[in-house]
C-alpha positions as CSV (number, residue, x, y, z in Angstrom):
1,X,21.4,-37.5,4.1
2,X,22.5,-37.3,7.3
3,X,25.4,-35.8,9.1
4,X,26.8,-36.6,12.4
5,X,29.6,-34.5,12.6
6,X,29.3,-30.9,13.0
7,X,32.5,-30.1,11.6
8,X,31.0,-31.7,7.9
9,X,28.3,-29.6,8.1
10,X,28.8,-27.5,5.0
11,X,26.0,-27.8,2.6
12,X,22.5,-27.7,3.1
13,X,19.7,-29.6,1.0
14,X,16.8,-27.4,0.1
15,X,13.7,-29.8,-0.4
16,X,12.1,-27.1,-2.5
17,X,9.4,-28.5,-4.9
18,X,11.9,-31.3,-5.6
19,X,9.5,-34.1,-4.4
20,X,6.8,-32.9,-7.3
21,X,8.6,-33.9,-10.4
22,X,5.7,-34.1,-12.8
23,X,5.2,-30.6,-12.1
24,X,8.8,-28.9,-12.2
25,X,8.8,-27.7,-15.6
26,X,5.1,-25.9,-15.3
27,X,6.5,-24.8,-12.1
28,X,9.8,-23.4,-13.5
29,X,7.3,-21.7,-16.2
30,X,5.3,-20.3,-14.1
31,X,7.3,-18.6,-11.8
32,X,9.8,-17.4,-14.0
33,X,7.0,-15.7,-15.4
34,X,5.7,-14.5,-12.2
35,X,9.3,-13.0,-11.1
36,X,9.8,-11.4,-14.1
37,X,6.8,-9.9,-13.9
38,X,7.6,-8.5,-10.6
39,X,10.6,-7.1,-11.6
40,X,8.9,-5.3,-14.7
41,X,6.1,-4.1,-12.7
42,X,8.0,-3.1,-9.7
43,X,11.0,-1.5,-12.1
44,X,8.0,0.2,-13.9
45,X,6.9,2.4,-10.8
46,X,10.5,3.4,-10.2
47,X,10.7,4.5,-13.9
48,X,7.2,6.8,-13.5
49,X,8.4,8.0,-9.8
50,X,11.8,9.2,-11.5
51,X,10.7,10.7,-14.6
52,X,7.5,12.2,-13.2
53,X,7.9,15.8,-11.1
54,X,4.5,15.2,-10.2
55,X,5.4,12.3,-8.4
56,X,8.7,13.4,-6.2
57,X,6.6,14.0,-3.0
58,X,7.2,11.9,0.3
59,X,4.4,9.4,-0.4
60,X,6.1,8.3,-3.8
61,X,9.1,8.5,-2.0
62,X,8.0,5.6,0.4
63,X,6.2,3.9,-2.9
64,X,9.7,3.6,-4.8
65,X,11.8,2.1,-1.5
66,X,9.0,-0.6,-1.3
67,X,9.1,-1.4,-5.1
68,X,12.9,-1.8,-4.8
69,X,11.9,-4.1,-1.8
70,X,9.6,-5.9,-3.9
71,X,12.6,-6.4,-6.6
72,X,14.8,-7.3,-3.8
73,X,13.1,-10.0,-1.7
74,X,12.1,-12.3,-4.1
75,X,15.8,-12.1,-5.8
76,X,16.8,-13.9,-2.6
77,X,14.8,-16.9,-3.3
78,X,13.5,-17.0,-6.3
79,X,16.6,-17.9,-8.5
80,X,17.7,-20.3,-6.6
81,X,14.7,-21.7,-6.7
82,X,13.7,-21.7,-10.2
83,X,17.5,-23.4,-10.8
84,X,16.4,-26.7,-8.3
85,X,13.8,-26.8,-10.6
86,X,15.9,-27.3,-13.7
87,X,18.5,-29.5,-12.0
88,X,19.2,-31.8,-9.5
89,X,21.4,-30.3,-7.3
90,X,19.4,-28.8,-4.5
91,X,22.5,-27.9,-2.7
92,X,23.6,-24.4,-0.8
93,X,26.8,-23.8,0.8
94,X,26.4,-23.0,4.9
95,X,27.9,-19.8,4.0
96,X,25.3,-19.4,0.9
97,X,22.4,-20.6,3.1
98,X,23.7,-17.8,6.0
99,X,23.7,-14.9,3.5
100,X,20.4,-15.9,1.8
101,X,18.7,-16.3,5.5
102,X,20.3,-13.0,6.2
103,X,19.1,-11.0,2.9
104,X,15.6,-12.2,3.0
105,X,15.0,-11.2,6.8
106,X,16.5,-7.9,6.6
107,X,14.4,-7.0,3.4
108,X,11.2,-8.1,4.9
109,X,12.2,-6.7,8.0
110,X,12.9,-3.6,6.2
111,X,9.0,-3.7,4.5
112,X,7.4,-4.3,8.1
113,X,9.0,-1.3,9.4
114,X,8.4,0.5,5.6
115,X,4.4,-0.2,5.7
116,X,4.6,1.6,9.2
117,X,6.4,4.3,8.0
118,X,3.7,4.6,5.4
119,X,1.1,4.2,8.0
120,X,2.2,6.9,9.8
121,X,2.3,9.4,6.3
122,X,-0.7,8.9,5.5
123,X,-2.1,9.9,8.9
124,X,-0.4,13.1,9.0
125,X,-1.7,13.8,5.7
126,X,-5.1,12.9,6.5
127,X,-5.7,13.9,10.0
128,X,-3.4,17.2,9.9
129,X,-3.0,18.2,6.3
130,X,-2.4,21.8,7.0
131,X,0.7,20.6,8.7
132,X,2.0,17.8,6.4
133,X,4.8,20.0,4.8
134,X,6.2,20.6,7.8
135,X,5.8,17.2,9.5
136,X,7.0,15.5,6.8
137,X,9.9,17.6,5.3
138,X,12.4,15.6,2.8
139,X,14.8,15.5,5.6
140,X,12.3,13.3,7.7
141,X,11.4,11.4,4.8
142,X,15.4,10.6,4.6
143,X,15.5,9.6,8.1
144,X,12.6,7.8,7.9
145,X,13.6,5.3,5.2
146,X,17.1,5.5,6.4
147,X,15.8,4.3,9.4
148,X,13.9,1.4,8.5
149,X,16.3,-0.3,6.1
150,X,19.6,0.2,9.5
151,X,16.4,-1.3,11.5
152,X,15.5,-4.2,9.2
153,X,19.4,-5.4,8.5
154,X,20.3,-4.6,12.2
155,X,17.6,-7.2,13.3
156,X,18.6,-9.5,10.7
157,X,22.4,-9.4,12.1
158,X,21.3,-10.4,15.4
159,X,19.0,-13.6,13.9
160,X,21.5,-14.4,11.4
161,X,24.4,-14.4,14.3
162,X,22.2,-16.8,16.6
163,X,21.2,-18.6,13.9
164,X,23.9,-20.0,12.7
165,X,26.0,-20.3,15.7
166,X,24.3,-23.2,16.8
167,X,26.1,-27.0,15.8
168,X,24.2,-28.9,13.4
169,X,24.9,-33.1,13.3
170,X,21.5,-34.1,12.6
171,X,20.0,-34.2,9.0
172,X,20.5,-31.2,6.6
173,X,17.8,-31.5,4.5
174,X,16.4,-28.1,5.1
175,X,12.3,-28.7,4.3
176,X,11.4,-25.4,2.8
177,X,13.2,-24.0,-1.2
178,X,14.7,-21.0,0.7
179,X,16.9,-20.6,4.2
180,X,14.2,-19.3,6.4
181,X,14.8,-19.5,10.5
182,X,12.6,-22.3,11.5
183,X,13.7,-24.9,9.4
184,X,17.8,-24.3,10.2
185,X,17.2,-24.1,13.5
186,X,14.9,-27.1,14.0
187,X,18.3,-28.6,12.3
188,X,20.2,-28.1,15.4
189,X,21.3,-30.3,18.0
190,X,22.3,-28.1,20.3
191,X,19.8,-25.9,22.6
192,X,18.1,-23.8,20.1
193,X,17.1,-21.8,23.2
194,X,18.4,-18.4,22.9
195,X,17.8,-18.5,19.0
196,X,13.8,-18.8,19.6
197,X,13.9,-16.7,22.3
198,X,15.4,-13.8,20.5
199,X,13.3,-14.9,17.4
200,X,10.5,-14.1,19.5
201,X,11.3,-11.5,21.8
202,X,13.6,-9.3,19.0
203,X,11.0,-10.4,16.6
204,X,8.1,-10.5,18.2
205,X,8.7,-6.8,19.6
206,X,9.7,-5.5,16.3
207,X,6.8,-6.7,14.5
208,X,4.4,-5.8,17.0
209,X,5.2,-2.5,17.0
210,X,5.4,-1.9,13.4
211,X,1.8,-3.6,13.1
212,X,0.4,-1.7,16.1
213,X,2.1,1.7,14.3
214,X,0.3,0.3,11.4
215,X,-2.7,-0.1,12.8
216,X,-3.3,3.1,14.9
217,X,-2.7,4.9,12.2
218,X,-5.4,3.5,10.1
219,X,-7.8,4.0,12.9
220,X,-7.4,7.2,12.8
221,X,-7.3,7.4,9.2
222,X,-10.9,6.1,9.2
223,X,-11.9,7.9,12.1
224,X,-11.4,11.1,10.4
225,X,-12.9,10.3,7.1
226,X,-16.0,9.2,8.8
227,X,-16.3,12.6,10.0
228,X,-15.9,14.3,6.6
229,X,-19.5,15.7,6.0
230,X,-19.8,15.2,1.9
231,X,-19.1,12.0,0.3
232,X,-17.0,13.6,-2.3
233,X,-14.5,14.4,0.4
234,X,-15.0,10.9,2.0
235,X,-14.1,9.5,-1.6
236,X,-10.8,11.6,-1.9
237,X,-9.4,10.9,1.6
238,X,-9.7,7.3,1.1
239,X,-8.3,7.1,-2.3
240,X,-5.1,8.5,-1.3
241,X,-4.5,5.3,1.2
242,X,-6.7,2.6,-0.3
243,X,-3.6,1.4,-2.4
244,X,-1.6,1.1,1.0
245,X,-4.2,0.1,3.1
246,X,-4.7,-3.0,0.4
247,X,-0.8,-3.9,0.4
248,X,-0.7,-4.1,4.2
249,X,-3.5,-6.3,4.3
250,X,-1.8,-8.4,2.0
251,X,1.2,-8.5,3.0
252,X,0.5,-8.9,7.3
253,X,-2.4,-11.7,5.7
254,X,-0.1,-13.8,3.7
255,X,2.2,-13.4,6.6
256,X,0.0,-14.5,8.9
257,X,-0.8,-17.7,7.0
258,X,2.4,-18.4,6.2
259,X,4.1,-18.3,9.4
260,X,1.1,-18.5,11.4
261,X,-1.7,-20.7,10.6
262,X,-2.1,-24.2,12.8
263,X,-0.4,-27.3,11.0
264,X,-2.7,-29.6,10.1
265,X,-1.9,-33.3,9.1
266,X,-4.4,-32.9,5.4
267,X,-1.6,-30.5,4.7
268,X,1.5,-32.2,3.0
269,X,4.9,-30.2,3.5
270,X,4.8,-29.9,-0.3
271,X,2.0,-27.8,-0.1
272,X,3.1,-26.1,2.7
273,X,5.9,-25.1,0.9
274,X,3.3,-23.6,-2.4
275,X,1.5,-21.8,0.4
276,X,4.4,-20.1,1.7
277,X,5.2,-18.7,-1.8
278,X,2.1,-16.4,-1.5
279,X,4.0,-14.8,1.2
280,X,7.3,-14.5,-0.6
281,X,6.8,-14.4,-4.4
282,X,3.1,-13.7,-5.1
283,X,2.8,-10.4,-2.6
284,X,5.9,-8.6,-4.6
285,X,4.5,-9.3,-7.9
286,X,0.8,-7.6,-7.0
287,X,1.8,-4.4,-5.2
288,X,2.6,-2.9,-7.9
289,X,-0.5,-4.0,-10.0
290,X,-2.6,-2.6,-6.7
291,X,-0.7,1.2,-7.4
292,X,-1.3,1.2,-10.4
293,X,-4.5,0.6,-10.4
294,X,-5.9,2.4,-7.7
295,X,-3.8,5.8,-8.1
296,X,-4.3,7.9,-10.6
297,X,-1.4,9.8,-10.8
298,X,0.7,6.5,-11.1
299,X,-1.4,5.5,-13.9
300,X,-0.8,8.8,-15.9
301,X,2.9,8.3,-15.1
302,X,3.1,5.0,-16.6
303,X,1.3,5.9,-19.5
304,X,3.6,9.0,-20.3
305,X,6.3,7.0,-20.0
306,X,4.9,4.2,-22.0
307,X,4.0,6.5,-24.5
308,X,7.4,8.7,-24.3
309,X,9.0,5.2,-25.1
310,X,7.2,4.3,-28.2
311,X,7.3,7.7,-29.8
312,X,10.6,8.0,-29.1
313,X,11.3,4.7,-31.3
């Protein structure tokens, strides 16, 4: 369907998984399965951080805004999703398509600058322990995460703006099941100029210094751990950021392929479009099978709970 008149430009097609019929249904299956696990999973952690004293210290802190994260992002997509796969109306309103776009790039905009934040917690508790409580006082943890959630929905104003303030007359068949930048934009037929431009430059200088936060930080992190003398101690300082160090490698390496990775003609766009879920629905769903586990603490939390629950019936 096209449309050659910007002023009828109010719906958008999401292709989605629509041009896989015989798979749908074990599609619709499987990922309703998948995001409710996510919720359950991710919900699960917040339950243990609330419940648990043990467990109302900055780093849990951090933990519980990226499990509501994790609940958040997929909500975006997935619903909408897992109803084109029931029906056959694939439609979303140009004001539904906006808010969607909007949503999902301030949430993962949110978890770049989150992971950083993280990051950077860890390093002061590992390289300068003695002065973690006053580095990291609850009233810089509050700032912190204050920060990056005005940070991630800030930046996601400014794409959302440029985004959508271009004309569209050409088709509207947006090839992807969510509203992600790329596929609106290469929609357009005006210049599309000063949207990539700011994708890049806004993006491109956010991400990069969240990632090189990110990474410094580790360095550092391993630096001094190599330097502990007994492996005990070696053993102790890494557990306490293996968990995040394993989400942030998921999460910038599913990113990375996703958005990334060189098109290749042996690649259909339907499987493009099942690779990019790895980024966006898969990612959510394992963090919180990572913390739990690889940290202790979380572990006991969840099984107090667990086992408050079912005594309590």
């Amino acid at each position: 369907m096209h449309v050659y008149n910007v002023t009828m430009v109010t719906r958008f097609l999401l292709i989605g998984l629509s041009d896989l019929p015989e798979v749908r249904y074990p599609l619709f299956v499987a990922f309703a399965i998948i995001y409710q696990v996510t919720l359950v999973g991710n919900g699960a952690i917040l339950l243990a951080i609330g419940t648990e004293a043990k467990l109302h210290t900055p780093m849990y802190y951090f933990l519980a805004n990226l499990s509501l994260l994790d609940i958040f992002c997929p909500s975006t997509t997935v619903p909408k999703m897992l109803r084109n796969l029931l029906t056959e109306d694939h439609s979303i309103s140009f004001a539904g398509c906006a808010l969607q776009l909007y949503f999902l790039v301030a949430l993962v905009g949110t978890e770049v600058f989150l992971l950083a934040v993280m990051a950077y917690d860890r390093y002061v508790a590992i390289c300068f322990p003695l002065h973690y409580s006053v580095i990291i006082t609850k009233t810089r943890c509050a700032q912190l995460v204050s920060g990056t959630w005005a940070a991630g929905f800030i930046n996601s104003a400014t794409h959302t703006m440029s985004t959508f303030s271009l004309s569209f007359c050409r088709s509207n068949l947006v090839n992807q099941y969510y509203c992600d930048i790329p596929q609106i934009v290469a929609l357009s037929c005006s210049s599309t100029y000063v949207a990539e431009m700011l994708a890049l430059v806004i993006g491109g200088v956010f991400g990069t210094s969240a990632f090189l936060t990110t990474l410094i930080s580790y360095v550092y992190i391993i630096s001094t751990i190599l330097k502990i003398q007994s492996a005990e101690g070696k053993r102790k300082a890494f557990s306490t950021c293996a968990s995040h160090l394993l989400v942030v490698c998921l999460f910038y390496g599913t990113a990375i392929f996703t958005y990334i990775r060189p098109s290749s003609s042996r690649h259909s766009p339907a499987r493009d479009r099942l690779i990019s879920m790895l980024y966006g629905v898969i990612t959510p769903m394992l963090n919180p099978v990572i913390y739990s586990l690889r940290n202790i603490e979380v572990k006991r939390a969840l099984a107090r709970v667990v086992c408050g629950r079912v005594s309590s019936q």
